[in-house]
N, C-alpha and C positions, 0 to 999 in steps of 0.2 A: 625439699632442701635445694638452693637455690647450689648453683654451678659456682666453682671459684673463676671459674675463668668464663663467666655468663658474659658476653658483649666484650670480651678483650678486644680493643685495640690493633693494628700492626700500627706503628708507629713511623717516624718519619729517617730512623735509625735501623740498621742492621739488628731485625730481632733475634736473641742466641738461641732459644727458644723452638720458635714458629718458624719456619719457611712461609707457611701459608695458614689462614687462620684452621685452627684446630687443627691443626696436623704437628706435631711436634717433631725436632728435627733428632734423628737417631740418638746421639748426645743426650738426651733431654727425655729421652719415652718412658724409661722407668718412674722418675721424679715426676714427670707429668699423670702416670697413669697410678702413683699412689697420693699423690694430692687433690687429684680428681674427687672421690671421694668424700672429701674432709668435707663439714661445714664450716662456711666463715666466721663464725662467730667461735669456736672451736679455736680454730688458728689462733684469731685475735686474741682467746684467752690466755693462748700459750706465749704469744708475742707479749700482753703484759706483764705476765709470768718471768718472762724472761729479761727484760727491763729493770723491773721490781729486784731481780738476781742482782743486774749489774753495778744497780744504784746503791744498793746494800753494800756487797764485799767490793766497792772501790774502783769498779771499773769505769771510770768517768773521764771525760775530757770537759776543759774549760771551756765556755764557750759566749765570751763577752763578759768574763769575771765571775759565771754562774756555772757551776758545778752541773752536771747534767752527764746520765748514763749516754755512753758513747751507742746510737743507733745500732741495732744490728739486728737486716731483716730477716725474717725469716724462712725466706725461700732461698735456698744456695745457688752458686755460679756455679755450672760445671764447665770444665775444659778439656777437649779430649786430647789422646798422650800425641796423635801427629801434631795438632795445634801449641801442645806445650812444648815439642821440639824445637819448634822454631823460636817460641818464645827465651828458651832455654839458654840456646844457642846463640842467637841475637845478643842477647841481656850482657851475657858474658866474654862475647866479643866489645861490646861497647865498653865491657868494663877495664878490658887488659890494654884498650884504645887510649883511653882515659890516664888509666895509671902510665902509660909511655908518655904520654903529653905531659901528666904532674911531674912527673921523673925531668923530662927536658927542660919545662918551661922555668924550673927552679934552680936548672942546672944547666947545662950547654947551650941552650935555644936555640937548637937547629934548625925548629918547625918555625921559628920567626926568619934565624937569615935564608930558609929556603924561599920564604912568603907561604906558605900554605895559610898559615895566621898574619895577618897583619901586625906589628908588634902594639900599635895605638889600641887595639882590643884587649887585649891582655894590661897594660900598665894604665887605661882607664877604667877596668872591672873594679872596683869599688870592695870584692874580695878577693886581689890580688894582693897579696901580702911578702916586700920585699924583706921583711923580717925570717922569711922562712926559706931564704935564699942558701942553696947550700947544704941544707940538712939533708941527710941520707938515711932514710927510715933503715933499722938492722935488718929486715932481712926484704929491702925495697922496697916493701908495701907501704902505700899512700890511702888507698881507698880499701882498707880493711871492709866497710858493710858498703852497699851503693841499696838505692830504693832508685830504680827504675818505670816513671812513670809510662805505663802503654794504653792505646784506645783502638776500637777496632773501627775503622771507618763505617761507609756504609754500604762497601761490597764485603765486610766482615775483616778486611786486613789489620793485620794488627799494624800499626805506627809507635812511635816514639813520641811523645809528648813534652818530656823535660829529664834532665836527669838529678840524682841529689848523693852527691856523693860525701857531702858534708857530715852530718847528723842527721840521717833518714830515719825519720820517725812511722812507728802502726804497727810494728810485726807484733807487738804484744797482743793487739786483737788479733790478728793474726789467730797464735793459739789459743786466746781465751774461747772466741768464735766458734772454734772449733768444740771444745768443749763443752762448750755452752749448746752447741748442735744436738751433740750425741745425747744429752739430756730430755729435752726441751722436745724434737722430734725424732724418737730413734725408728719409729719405725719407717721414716725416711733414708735414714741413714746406712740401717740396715739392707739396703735392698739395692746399694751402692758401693763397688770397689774403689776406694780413694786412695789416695795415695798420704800419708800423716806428716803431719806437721813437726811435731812434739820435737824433734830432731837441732832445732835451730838452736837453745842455748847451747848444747853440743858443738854444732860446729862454730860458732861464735866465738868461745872458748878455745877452742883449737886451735882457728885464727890467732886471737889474740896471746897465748901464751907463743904458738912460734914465731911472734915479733919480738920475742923479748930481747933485750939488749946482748951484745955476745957475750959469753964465757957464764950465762946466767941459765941454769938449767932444770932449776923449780923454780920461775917466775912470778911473783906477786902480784895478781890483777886485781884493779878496785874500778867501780863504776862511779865516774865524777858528775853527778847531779848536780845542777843550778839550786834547789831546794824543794817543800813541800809547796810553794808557792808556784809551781812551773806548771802548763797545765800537760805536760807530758808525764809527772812524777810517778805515776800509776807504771808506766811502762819500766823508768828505769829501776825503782824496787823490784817489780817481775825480775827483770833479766839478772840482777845482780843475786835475787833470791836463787833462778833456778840454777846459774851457774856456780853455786856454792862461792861468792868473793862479795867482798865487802860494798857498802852502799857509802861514798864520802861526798863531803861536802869542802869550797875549798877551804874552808879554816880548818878543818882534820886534815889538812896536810901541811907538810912543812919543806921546804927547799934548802938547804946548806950544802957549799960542796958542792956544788954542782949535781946532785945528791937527793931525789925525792923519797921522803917517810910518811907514813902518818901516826896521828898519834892515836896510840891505843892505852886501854890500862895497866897495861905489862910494859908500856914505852913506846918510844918511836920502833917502828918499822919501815924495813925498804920497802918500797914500789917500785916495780919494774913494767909495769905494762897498765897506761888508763887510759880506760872506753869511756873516752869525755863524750856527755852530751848539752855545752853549753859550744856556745857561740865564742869565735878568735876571739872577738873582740875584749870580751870577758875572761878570758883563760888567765893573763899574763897581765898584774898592772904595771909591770916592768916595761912588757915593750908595748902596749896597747890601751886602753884605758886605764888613765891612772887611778878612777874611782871608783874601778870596780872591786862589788865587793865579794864575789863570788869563785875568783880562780887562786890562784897563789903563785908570789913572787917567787921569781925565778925559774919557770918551767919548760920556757923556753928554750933557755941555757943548758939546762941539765938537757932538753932530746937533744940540744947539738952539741952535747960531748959528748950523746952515745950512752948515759946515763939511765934513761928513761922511752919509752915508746908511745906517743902519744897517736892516739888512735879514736876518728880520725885524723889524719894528718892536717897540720897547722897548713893555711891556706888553699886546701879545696875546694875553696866558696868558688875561685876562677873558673870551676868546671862546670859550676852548677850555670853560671852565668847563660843568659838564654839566648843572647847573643853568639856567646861560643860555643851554644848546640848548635845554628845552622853551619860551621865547620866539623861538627863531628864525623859524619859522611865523610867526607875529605882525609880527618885524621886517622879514620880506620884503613883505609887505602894507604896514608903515607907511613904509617908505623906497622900493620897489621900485612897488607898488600892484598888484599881482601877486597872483596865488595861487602858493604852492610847486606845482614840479615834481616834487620828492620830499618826501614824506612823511617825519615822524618814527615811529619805534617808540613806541608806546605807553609816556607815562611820566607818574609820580606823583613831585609834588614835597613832598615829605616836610619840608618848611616850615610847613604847613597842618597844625593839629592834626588837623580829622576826615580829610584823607587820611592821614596816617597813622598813628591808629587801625585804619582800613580796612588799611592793607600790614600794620604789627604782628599783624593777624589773618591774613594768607594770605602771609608769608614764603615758607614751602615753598611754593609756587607762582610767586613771584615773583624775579628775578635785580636785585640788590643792588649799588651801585656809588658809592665814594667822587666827589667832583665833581670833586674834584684828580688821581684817579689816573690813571696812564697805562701803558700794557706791557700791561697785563690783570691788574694790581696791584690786590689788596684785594675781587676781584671775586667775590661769593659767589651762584653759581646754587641755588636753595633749591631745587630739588627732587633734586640732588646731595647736598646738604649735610647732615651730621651735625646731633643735635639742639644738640651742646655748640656747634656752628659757627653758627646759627639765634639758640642764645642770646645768643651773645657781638656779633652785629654786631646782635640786638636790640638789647643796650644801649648799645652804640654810636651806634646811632641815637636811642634816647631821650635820651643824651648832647649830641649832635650833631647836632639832625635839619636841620639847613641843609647839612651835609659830606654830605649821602647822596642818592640818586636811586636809585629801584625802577622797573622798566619789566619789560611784558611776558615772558616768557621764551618766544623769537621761535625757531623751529626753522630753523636756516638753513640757505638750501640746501647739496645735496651735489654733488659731484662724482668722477667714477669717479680713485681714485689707487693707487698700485702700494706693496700690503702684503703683502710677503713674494714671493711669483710669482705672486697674484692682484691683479685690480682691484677694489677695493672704494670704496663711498662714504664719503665725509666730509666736515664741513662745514667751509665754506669763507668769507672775505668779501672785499673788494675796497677798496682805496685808490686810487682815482684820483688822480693830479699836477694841481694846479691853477698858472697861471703868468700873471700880472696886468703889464701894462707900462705900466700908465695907461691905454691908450686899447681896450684888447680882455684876458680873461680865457680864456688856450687850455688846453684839457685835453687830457693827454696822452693820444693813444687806446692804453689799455692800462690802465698801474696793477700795483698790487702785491696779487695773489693770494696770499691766507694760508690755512694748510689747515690745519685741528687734524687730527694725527694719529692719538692714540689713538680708539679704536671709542667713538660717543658723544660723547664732548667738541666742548662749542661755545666754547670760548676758542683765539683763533687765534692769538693772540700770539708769534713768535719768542722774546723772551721769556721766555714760558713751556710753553718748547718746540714750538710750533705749525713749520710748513715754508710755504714758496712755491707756487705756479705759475706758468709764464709763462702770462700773458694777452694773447691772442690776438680782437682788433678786425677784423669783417669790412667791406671796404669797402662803399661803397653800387655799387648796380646798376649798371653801366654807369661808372664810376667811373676817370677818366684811370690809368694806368699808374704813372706819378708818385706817387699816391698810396697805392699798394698795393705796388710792384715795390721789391726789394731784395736784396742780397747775397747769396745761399743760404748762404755763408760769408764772415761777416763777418769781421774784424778777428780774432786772437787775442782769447780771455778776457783782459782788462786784466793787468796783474800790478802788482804795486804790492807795493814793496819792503817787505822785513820792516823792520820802522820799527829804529832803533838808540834803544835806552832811551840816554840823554842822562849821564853822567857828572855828579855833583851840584856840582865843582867848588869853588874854594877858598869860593866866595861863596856857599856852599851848601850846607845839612850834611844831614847823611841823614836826621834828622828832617821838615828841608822838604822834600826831593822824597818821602818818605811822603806827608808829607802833601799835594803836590803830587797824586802819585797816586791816593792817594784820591781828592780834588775831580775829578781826568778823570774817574774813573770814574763820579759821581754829578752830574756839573753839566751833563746832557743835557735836560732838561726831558722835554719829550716825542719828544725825539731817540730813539725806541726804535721798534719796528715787531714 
């Protein structure tokens, strides 16, 4: 029986794994010395096994209009509990950073007349939204979830990569993953103290009902879906299933009054609290697109009379902006007084004529990134990249040098994953779940492990075909039972019915649920992972 880790690799990244070939690093000796073991073809049959699961009860992402089970390999990430401190800690310092700058930047803009921001950053972000001027979420929170992109360089540090405090899409594999784990390999699983996932519609819900509008003290929360057409829909059925609240669409809701309901068959009811997951632009045709067909008029008006909680908050695309990460650093000091806990990856703002001059001259060296994009869209690694591919986002950026941001090209770590009936390395990064309820900002321990698949590639994006790991958080030493102990077999993998595409009806003609459908498909912001 041949070795799974016969001729492994060390790779040109930080292995989490190996220090040195076959020697596994403390982290990793259990999971190393019961995988050992196994044969490849074994594995493999449990990796189709497992696949075959997801494809079945719904657990898919779109992937170029093709429905396709969301990858997930079957060797897990572990993280041990010093290494998650920091992650921890970092995450949700960035995140209380953030919500002080949405708080300002919508409201007094101190951090502009101090100069920390330039103001020309912020009023040409493209999701700056002077529509949301003013509004004062009820109990301040802006960035109710944040998904916090991190990688570990290649002395293993962890960095910041982007942050997405819009519509942060993944934590649904998140737990599925997990469950799908305990299944599929328990006797891997078993031989490991993790710390559980299952926790997050919980605190999600918590969040979301103590935003409720004042004087409202059993809160109505509904999850606003774009449609069956989105390719995140899988996610937001879970959440709204696990959190006991209704799954709507915007035509189930209605605006009067200043005033959000939906309609149900007993009547309209109030809505006091919705965990939108479509894009500004879509939400409101009142103040945003006129032709969308997806949000409902008036919803605007009703959060800024205090009516409604919209969650997240209208115009937090500004944060996501990748331009205003390389200020982040800076904002954590001027509102926090803090040094960052995590570090940015090295990046040039391509605003500044002699920086980039300086990139124009070492492209090929450097990886290339629109300030808008999201998926792993538009993202050109120069030292990948053809010379016609080098040209064209040259001129792109002498076009546009405000749409662009160049940073390092960062070797990310690897992790051992199961190619073909070998384990092989590849790089990997991490989303952590951030969950703000006003008074404390909890991260989930875990997060959403992305693994570029093919040999080399460092774009992890599902996406753009990237896969999963589950992510595995070791408790700390000595550490109550409570907070480590759990299911060995949890719950069934969720299922989640096959949606019914909707009949376009008399009020309705095949043109508009087209074009209905399109808009689900595209009006996710950063709803993508």
């Amino acid at each position: 029986m041949a070795d799974l880790f016969e001729d492994y690799p060390l790779g040109p990244g930080w292995d989490e794994m190996f220090g040195v070939p076959g020697e596994p690093r403390p982290t990793y000796e259990a999971l190393h010395a019961t995988l050992r073991p196994l044969a490849g073809g074994e594995l493999r049959v449990r990796a189709e096994v497992l696949a075959r699961a997801f494809l079945d009860q719904g657990i898919t992402f779109a992937l170029k209009g093709v429905e396709r089970p969301f990858p997930l390999d079957i060797v897990p990430r572990i993280i041990a509990a010093e290494q998650w401190r920091q992650v921890e800690a970092g995450v949700a310092q960035r995140v209380r950073a953030l919500e002080a700058f949405l708080a300002d930047v919508y409201g007094e803009g101190h951090v502009l007349r101090d100069g920390v921001v330039p103001r020309r950053i912020i009023v040409t972000s493209a999701h700056f939204h002077r529509e949301a001027a003013g509004i004062v979420p009820p109990n301040g929170v802006r960035v109710h979830v944040a998904g916090v992109d991190l990688i570990r360089d290649e002395a293993g540090e962890f960095r910041v990569l982007e942050d997405n405090v819009r519509t942060p899409s993944g934590v649904s594999y998140v737990m599925e993953n997990r469950r799908a784990m305990a299944h599929v390999l328990p006797e891997v699983f078993a031989q490991t103290r993790v710390r559980p996932v299952e926790s997050y519609p919980g605190m999600l819900l918590q969040a979301l009902r103590a935003s409720a509008p004042a004087g409202v003290d059993d809160p109505t929360v509904v999850v606003l879906t774009p449609g069956v057409h989105n390719s995140a829909y899988f996610e937001h059925a879970l959440l709204a299933r696990e959190m006991g609240v209704e799954l709507v669409e915007g035509r189930d809701l209605v605006c009067a009054g200043n005033e959000v309901a939906m309609r149900t068959t007993a009547g309209e009811q109030r809505v006091d609290v919705i965990y939108r997951r479509i894009d500004d632009e879509f939400l409101d045709p009142v103040h945003f697109r006129a032709d969308s067909m997806l949000g409902c008029a008036g919803l605007l008006n009703a959060a800024r009379a205090g009516n409604v909680t919209i969650a997240n908050a209208i115009g937090n695309g500004v944060a996501d902006d990748k331009l205003l990460y390389t200020y982040v650093p800076d904002l954590i000091r001027y509102y926090l007084g803090e040094e960052p806990l995590l570090s940015n990856v090295e990046t040039y703002r391509l605003d500044d004529p002699d920086v980039r001059t300086h990139v124009l001259s070492r492209l090929d060296e450097l990886v290339l990134k629109p300030v808008d994009g999201s998926g792993g869209a538009g993202i050109v690694i120069g030292s990948q990249a053809t010379e016609e591919q080098l040209e064209h986002v040259r001129q792109r950026i002498q076009l546009d040098p405000r749409g662009w941001i160049a940073q390092r090209e960062v070797k990310l770590s690897m992790v051992p994953t199961l190619i073909e009936d070998r384990l092989r390395p590849r790089h990997v990064d991490l989303r952590p779940f951030a969950v703000n309820d006003g008074n404390q900002v909890r991260v989930l321990p875990g997060g959403l492990t992305r693994v570029a698949l093919p040999e080399g590639a460092l774009v992890v994006n599902s996406s753009q075909g990237g896969g999963s790991k589950d992510t595995w958080v070791l408790p700390e030493p000595g550490a109550p039972a409570e907070e480590w102990q759990q299911d060995p077999f949890p719950d069934e993998i969720a299922v989640i019915p096959s949606p019914r595409r909707p009949d376009p009806g008399p009020g309705q003609s095949g043109n508009n649920q087209q074009q209905q459908q399109q808009q689900q498909a595209r009006a996710d912001g950063r709803d993508r992972c």
